[in-house]
C-alpha positions in Angstrom: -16.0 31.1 -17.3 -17.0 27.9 -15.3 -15.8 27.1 -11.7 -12.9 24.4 -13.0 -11.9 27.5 -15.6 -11.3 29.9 -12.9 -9.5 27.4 -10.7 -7.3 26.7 -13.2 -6.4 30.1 -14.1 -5.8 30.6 -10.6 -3.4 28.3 -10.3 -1.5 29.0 -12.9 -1.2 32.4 -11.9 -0.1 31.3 -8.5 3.0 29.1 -10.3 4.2 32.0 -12.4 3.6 34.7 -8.8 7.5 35.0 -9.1 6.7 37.0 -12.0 4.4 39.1 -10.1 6.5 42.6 -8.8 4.2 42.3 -5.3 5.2 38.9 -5.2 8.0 38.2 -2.2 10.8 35.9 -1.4 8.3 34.0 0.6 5.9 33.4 -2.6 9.0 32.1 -4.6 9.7 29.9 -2.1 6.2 28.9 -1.4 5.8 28.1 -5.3 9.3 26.6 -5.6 8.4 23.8 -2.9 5.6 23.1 -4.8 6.6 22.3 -7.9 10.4 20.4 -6.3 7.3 18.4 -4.5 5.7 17.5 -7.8 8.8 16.7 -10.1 10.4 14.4 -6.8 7.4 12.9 -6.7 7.6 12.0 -11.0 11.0 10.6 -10.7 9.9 8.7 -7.9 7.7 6.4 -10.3 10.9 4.8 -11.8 12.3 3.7 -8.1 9.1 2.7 -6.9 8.8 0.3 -10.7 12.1 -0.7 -9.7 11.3 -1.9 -6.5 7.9 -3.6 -7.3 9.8 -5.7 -10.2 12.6 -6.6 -7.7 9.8 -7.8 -5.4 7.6 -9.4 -8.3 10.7 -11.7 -8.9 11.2 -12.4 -5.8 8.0 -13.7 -5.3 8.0 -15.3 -8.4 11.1 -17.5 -7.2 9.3 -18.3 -4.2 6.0 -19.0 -6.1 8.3 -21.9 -7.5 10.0 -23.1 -4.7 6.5 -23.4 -3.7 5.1 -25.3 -6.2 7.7 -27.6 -6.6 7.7 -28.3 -2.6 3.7 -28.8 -2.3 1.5 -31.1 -3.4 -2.2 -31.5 -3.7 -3.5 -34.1 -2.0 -7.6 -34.7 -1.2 -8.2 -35.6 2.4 -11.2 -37.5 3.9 -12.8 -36.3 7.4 -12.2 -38.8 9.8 -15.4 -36.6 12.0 -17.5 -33.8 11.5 -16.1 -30.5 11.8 -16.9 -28.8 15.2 -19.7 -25.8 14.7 -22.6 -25.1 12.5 -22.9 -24.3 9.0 -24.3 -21.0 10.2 -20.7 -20.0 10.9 -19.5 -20.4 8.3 -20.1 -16.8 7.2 -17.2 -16.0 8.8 -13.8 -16.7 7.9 -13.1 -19.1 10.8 -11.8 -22.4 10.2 -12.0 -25.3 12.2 -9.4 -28.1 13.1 -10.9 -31.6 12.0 -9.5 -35.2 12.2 -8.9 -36.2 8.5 -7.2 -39.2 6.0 -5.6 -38.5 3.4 -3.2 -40.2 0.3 0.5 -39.0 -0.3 1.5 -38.9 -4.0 3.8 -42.3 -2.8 0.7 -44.2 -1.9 1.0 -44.3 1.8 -1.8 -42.6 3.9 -1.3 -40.3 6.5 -4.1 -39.1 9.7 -3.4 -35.4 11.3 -5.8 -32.1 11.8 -6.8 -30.4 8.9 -9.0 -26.9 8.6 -11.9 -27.0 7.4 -15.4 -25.0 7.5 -17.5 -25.2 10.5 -20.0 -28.4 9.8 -18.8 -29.9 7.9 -19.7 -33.0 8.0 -18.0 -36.8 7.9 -17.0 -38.8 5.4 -16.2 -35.0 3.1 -13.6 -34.7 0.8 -11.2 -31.7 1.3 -8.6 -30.7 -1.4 -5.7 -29.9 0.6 -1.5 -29.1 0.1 1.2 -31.2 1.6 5.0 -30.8 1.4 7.4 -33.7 0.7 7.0 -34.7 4.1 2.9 -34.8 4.3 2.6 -32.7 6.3 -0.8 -30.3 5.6 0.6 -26.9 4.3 -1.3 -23.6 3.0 -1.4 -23.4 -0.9 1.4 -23.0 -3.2 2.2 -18.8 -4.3 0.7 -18.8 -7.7 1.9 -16.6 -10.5 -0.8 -14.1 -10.1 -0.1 -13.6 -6.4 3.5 -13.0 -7.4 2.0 -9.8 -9.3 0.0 -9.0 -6.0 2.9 -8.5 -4.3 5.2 -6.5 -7.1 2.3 -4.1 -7.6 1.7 -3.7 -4.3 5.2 -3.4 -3.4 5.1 -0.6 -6.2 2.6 1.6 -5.1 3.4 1.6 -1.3 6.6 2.9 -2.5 5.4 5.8 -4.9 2.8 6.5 -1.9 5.4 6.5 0.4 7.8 8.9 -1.3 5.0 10.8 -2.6 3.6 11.0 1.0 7.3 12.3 2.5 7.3 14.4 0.1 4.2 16.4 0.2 4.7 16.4 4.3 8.0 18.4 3.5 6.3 20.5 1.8 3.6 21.1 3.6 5.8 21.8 6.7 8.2 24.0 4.2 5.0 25.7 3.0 3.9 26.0 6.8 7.5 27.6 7.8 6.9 30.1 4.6 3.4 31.1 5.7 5.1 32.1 9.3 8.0 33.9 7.9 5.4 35.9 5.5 3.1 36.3 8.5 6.1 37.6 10.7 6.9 39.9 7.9 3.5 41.6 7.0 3.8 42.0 11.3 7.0 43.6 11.2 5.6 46.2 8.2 2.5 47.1 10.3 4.9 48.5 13.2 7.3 49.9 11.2 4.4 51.6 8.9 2.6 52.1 12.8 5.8 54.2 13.6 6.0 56.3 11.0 2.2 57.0 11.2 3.1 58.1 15.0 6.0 60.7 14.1 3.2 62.6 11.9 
């Protein structure tokens, strides 16, 4: 029989030990926690599928709030952008004077970001809301799935998590009480080895 074999017969052993006569009150509560643990955890899945959906749609209704608020626009720079292109490696980004056309036809000047070094005279696709003023980039539909699966999982892991704390701390207070026991029996059986 392989490692994974034996491991597994182990454990099964271990979740039926209530069936065990040497097994104790500590064992069925050791095993009990366990498996409470495990089907908490499955019925968390529907609460945490629930939560990422109602998160999913409300990003999805500020995806397009978003996109009917912003509008792409391409902006000129007025000046280089402060820096080296060697910097741009990182994720820094630089505020540069810039031009740029509103969807009415009027132009507007202001600060834009842009990568270190760039140079004047570049264009840079940028977003505006109604009133011009540079904004980050509309919520798409995909980030709107981001966010509901993410939502999702950190709420599986989270239950999943308190849960396997509990019992790990239950299983910890068993472990002690069993301890305490098997303690107790070796002065009681210490006593009656001392009357002899």
């Amino acid at each position: 029989m392989n490692l994974r074999a034996k491991w597994l017969v182990r454990q099964v052993r271990w979740l039926v030990s209530w069936r065990n006569p040497l097994a104790t009150k500590w064992d069925l509560l050791d095993v009990t926690a366990i498996v409470v643990a495990a089907l908490l955890a499955l019925l968390a899945v529907p609460a945490a599928l629930w939560g990422g959906e109602q998160a999913y749609q409300a990003a999805s209704a500020a995806a397009v709030r978003e996109q009917a608020a912003r509008t792409p626009a391409m902006a000129v720079l007025l000046t280089a952008a402060p820096g080296t292109v060697s910097t741009r490696v990182s994720n820094t980004r630089v505020a540069t004077e810039a031009v740029w056309q509103l969807p009415d036809g009027s132009t507007r000047t202001g600060r834009i970001d842009t990568d270190p070094g760039t140079s004047a005279g570049t264009r840079v696709p940028i977003w505006v809301d109604r009133a011009g003023v540079p904004v980050p980039a509309p919520m798409t539909a995909r980030d709107a799935q981001g966010v509901g699966l993410g939502v999702g999982i950190l709420l599986w892991l989270g239950c999943a998590s308190a849960l396997a704390a509990l019992a790990w701390g239950l299983r910890w207070l068993v472990n002690r009480g069993r301890g305490a026991d098997i303690d107790r029996e070796w002065r009681d059986a210490g006593q009656n080895l001392n009357r002899f």
